[in-house]
N, C-alpha and C positions, 0 to 999 in steps of 0.2 A: 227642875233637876239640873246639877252643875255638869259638865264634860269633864270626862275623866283627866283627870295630871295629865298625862299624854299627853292627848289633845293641846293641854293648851301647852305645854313644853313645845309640841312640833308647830303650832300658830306660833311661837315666839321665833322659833327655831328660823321659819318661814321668813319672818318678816326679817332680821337680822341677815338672813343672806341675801335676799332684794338689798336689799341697802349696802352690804358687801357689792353685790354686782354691782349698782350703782357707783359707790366708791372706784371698783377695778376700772369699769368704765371711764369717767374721769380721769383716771389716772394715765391710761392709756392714752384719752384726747389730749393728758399735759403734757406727754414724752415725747406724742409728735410735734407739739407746740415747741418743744425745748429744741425738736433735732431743726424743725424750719430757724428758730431763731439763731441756732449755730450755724447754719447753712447761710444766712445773712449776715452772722456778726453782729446781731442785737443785742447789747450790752443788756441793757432797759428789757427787751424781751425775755432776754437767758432772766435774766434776776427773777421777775415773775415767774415765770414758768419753775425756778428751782424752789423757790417759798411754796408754790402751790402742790410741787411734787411732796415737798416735806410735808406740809398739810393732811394733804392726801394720804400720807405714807402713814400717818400716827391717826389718821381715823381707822383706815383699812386694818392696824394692828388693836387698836379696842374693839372694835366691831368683829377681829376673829378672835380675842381672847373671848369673847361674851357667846360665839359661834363654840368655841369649845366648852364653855362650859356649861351650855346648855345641854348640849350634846351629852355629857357626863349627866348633867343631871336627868336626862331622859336615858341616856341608857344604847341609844343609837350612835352610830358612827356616820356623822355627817358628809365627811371625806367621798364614803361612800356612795353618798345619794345622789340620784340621776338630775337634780335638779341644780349640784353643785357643778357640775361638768365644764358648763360653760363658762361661770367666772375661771374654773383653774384652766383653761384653756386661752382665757384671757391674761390674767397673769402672765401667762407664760411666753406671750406677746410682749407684755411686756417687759419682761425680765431680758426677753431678747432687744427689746427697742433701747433700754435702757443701756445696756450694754455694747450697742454702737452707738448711743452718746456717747458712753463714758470713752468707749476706743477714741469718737473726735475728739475730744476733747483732750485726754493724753498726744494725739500724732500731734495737737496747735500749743499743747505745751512746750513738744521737743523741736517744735520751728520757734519757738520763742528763746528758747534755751541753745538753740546756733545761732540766733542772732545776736542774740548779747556775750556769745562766745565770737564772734566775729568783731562785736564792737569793742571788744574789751581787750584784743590783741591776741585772744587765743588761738590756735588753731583751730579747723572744726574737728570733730572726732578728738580734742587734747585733754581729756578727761582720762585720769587712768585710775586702776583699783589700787585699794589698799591692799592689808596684810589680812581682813578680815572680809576680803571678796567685795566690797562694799564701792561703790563710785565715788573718787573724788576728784572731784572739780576745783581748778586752779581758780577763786577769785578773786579780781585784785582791782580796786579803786582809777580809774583817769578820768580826768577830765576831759568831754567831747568838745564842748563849746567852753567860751567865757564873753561875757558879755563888758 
């Protein structure tokens, strides 16, 4: 005798978010990997770490497109179930982790962005807006060295 539809929708259902967890997991281990490597200044390591996040990021999105559509086709609300808790609990770790990379990441732009406003004869702060609220930056070509 076969097990009802159900059954095997919620064993598919099942194994698809293990594999979610796993993925969130993962992804969590890369975003600490990313903040150590910005916290070093590894070129080499950041690159890694941002391939393996995209990676990551487009399995984690087929793996819940496949989570919801099971879900449809069983009829249940996944979101719901006690056994999802944890990955979206994870996630949410990460959406935070990720999100003070992304803060490093923008404050080491705008030291990069005084420094070449320094090298360039700007002022720092000499950036002013347009007419359309918008930042514009004076820049203008010298040469530092000649060899």
């Amino acid at each position: 005798m076969n097990p009802p539809l159900g059954q095997d929708f919620d064993t598919a259902l099942v194994a698809v978010m293990g594999e979610l967890a796993s993925e969130v997991d993962a992804l969590h281990a890369s975003l600490i990997e990313e903040r150590m490597a910005l916290d070093q200044a590894d070129v080499q390591a950041l690159e890694v770490a941002g391939r393996t996040k995209g990676d990551l990021l487009d399995r984690i999105e087929k793996l819940d497109v496949e989570r919801r559509q099971l879900s449809d086709a069983a009829g249940v609300d996944s979101l719901g179930d006690p056994r999802w808790t944890t990955t979206i609990d994870r996630l949410r770790e990460c959406r935070t982790l990720n999100e003070v990379n992304g803060r490093i990441v923008g404050q080491r732009m705008s030291h990069v962005r005084q420094a070449l406003a320094l090298l360039s004869g700007d002022a720092p702060g000499g950036s002013t807006y347009g007419p359309n609220g918008v930042s514009k930056v004076k820049l203008r070509s010298a040469t530092l060295a000649q060899v």
